[in-house]
MARKEPA-882013 format. One record per atom (N, C-alpha, C): atom name; x, y, z. Coordinates in steps of 0.001 Angstrom, whole numbers, plus 500000, padded with zeros to 6 digits. Each point is the difference from the previous one (the first is absolute). Example, Ala and Ser with C-alpha at 12.3 -4.5 7.8 and 13.67 -1.06 7.14 Angstrom:
MARKEPA-882013
 atom   east  north     up
    N 513190 494310 507800
   CA 499110 501190 500000
    C 500900 501200 500000
    N 499650 501050 499280
   CA 500820 501190 500060
    C 499230 501090 500730
This chain:
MARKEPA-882013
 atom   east  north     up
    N 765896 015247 258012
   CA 500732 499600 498820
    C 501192 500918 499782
    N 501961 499487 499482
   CA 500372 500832 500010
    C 500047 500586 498665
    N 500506 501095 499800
   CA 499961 500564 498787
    C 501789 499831 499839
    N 500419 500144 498253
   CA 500818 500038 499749
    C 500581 501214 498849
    N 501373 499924 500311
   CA 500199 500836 498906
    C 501358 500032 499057
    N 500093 500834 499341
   CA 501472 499916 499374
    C 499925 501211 499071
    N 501533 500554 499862
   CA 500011 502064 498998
    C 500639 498829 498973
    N 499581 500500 498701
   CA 500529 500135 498941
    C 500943 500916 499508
    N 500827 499916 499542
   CA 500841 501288 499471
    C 500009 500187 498546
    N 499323 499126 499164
   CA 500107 500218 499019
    C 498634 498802 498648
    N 499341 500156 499169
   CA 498686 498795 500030
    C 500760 498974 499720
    N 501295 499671 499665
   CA 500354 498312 500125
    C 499975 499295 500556
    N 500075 501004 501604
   CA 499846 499529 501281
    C 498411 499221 500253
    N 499079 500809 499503
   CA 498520 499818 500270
    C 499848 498776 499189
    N 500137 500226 498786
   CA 499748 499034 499073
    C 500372 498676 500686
    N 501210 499731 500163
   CA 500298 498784 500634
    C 499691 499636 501386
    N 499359 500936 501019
   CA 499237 499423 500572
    C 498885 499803 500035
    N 498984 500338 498652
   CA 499197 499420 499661
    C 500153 498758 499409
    N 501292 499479 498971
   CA 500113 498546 499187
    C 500310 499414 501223
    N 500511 499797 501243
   CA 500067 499308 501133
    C 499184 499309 500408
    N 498612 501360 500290
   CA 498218 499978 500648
    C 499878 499039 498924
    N 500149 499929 498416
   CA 498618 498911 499041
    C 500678 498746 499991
    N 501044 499910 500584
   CA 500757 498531 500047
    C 499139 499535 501134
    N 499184 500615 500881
   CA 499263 499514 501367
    C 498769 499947 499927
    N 499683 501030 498670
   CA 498228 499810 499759
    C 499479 498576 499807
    N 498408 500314 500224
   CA 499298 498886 499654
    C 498970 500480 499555
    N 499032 499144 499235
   CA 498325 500519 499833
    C 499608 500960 501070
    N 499355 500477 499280
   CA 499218 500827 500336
    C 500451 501029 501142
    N 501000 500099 500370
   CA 500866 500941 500584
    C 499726 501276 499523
    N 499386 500757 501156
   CA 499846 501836 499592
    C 501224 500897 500844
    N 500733 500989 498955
   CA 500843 501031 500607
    C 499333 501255 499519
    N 499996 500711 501007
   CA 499835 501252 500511
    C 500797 501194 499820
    N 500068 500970 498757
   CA 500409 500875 500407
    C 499681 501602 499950
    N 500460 500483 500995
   CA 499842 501390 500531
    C 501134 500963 499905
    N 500415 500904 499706
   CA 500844 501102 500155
    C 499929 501237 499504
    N 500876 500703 500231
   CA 500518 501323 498619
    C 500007 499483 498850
    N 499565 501282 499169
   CA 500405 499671 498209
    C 501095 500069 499893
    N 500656 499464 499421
   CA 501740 499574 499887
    C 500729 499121 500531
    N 499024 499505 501226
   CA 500554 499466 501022
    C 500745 498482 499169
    N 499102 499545 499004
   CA 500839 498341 499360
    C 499163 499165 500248
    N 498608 500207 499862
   CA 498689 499234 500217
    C 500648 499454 498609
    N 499265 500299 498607
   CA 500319 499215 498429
    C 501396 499235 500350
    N 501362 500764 500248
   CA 500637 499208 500552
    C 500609 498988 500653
    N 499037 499991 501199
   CA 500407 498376 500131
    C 498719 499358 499796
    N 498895 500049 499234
   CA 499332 499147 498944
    C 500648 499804 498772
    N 500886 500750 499663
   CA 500935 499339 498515
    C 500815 498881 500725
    N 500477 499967 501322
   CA 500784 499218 500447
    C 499245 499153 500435
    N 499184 499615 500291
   CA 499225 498967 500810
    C 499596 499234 498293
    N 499669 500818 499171
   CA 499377 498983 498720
    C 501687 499176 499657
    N 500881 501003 499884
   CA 501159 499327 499587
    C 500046 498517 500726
    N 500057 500148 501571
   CA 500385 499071 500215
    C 498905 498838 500092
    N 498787 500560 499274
   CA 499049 498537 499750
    C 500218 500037 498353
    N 500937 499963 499531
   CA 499987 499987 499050
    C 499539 500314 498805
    N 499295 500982 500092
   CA 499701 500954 499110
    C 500797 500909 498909
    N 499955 499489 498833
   CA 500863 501085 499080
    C 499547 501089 499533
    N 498821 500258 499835
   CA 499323 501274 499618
    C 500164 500857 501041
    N 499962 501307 498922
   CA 500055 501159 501278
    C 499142 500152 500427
    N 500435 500199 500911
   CA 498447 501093 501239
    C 499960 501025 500486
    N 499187 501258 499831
   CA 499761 501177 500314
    C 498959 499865 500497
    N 499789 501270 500189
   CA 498941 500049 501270
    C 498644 500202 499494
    N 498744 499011 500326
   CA 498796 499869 499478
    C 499034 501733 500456
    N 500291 500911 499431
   CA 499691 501101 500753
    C 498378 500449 499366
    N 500392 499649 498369
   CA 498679 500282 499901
    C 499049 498777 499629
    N 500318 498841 499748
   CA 499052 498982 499853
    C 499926 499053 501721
    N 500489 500556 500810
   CA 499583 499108 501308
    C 500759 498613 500284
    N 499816 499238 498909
   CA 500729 498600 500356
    C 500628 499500 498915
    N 501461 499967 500232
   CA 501012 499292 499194
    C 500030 498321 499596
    N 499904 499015 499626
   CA 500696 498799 500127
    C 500615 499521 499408
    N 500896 499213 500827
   CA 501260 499686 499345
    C 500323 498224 500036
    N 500735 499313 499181
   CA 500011 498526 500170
    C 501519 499983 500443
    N 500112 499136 500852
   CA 501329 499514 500868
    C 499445 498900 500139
    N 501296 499343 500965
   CA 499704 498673 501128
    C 498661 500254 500827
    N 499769 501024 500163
   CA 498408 500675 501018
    C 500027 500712 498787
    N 498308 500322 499519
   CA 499621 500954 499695
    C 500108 501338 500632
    N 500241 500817 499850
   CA 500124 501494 500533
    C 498575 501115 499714
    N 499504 500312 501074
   CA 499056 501275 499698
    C 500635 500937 500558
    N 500020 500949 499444
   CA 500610 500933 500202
    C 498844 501356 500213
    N 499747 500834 501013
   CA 498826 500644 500261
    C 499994 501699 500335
    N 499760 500610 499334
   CA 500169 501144 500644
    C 499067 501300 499843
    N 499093 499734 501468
   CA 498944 500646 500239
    C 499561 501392 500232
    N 501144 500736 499492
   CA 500154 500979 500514
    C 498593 501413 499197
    N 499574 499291 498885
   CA 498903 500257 499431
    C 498666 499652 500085
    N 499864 499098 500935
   CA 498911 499275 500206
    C 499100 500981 501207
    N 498867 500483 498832
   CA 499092 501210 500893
    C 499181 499059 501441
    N 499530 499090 499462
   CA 499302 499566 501307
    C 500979 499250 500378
    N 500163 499727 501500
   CA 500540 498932 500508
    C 499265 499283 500256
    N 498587 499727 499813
   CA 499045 499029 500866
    C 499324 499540 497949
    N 500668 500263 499388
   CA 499585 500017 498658
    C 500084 498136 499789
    N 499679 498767 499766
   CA 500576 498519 499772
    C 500642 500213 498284
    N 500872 499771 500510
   CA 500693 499906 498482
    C 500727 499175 500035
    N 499881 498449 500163
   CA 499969 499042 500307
    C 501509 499504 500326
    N 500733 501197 501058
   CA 501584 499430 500420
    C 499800 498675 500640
    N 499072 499652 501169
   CA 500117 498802 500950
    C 499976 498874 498555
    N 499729 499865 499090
   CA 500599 499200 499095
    C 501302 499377 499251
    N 501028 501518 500313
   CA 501432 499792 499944
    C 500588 499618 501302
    N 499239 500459 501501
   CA 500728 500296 501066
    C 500034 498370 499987
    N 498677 499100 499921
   CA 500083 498555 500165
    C 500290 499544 498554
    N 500688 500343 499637
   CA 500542 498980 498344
    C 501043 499536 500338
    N 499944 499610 498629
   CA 501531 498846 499723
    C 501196 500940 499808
    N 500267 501290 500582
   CA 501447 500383 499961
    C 500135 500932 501000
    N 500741 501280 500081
   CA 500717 500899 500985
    C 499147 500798 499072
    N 499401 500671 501267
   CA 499225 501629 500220
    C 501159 501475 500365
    N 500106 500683 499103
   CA 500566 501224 500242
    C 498959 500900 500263
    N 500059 501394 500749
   CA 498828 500920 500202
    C 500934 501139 500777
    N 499927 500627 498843
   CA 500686 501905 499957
    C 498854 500796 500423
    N 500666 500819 501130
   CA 498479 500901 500438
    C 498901 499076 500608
    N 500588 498937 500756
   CA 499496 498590 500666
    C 498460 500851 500921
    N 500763 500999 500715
   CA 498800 500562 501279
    C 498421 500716 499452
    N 500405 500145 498589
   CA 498549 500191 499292
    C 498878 499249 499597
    N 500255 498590 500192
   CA 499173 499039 500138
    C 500262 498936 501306
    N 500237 500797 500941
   CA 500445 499538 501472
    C 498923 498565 500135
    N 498814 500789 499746
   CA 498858 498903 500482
    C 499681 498663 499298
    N 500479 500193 498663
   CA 500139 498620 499103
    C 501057 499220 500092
    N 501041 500679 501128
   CA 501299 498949 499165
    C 499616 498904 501392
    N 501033 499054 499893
   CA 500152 498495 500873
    C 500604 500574 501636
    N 499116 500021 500668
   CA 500603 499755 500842
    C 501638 499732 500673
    N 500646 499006 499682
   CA 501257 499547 499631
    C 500363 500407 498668
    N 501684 500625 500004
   CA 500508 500389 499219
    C 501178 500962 500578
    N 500756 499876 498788
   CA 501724 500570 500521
    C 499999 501509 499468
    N 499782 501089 500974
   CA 499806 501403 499805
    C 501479 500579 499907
    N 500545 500846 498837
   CA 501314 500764 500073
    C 499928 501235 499718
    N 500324 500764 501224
   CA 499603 501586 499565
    C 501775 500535 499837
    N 500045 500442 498750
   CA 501094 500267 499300
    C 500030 502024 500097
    N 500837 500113 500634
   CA 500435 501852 500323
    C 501004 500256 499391
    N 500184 501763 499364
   CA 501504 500219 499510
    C 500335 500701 501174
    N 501120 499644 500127
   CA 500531 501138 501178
    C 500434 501296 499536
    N 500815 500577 501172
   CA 500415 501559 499002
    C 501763 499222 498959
    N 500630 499448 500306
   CA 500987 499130 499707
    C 499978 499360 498757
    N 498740 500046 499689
   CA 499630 499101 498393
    C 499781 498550 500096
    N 500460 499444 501453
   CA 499645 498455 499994
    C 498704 500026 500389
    N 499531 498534 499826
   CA 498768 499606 500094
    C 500167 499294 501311
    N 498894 500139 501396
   CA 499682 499272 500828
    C 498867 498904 499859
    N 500051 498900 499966
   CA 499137 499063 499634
    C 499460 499400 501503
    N 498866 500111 500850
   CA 499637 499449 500718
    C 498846 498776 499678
    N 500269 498589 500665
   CA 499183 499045 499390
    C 499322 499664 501003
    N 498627 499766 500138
   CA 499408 499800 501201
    C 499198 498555 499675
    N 499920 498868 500629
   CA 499209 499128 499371
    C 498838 499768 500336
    N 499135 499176 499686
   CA 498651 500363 500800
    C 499087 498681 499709
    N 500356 499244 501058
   CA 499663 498388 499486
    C 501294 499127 500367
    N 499724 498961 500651
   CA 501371 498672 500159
    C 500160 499488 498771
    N 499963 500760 498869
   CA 500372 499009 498698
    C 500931 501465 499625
    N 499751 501257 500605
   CA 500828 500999 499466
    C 501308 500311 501407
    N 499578 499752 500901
   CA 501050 499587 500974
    C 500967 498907 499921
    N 499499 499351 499405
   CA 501628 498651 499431
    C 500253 500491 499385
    N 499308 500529 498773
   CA 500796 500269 499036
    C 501056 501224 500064
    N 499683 501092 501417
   CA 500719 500690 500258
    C 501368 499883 500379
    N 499722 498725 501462
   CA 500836 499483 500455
    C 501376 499454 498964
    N 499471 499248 498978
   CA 500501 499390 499290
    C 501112 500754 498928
    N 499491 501249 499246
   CA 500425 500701 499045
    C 500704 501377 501177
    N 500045 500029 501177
   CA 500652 501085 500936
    C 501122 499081 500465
């Protein structure tokens, strides 16, 4: 599978290539993300809700676990980075197969629950201050959609 990527220079950049990605979502679609703190994880989840239309803000679910939000897709917004067990059921495979787009911050801490298929972005700061965004897809429904939005 290939992987993809693209530097940000600044989060307007990110943001809008996240409102790009939710113009392509569908149900139950899970994204993946991994990086540095700073890197623009909340970031381009403010941009990805924007572009499903979401007007409420969104910050980052840090201490209650799961955000949701109403758009064109519902939005979960996830971030596990508190979650002591990983083998704990706290019933994500319920959002991962729902009726909207799965977000998941600190994705590799519940490695073993998430879907199989799903669009992984590990977001780095460089020494430069831009952001490297690598997108890897993982599934022929995250490979078109790669194809498609690259």
């Amino acid at each position: 599978m290939a992987n993809y990527q693209f530097i940000s220079t600044q989060p307007e950049e990110t943001k809008d290539f996240a409102k790009r990605l939710a113009g392509l979502l569908k149900e139950g679609d899970v994204i993946a993300l991994e990086g540095d703190l700073g890197a623009g994880k909340t970031t381009f989840t403010k941009g990805l809700a924007e572009g499903l239309g979401i007007t409420r803000n969104v910050n980052s679910p840090t201490f209650t676990i799961i955000k949701e939000y109403q758009g064109r897709l519902p939005l979960y917004h996830m971030d596990v980075y508190r979650v002591e067990d990983a083998f704990e059921d706290l019933g994500f495979e319920e959002y991962f197969e729902g009726n909207g787009v799965t977000v998941v911050e600190w994705a590799h801490l519940i490695e073993a629950q998430l879907p199989q298929e799903l669009l992984l972005l590990q977001l780095y700061l460089d020494d430069n201050g831009a952001r490297r965004v690598v997108v890897e897809p993982k599934g022929k429904r995250y490979e078109e959609l790669c194809e498609e939005i690259f």
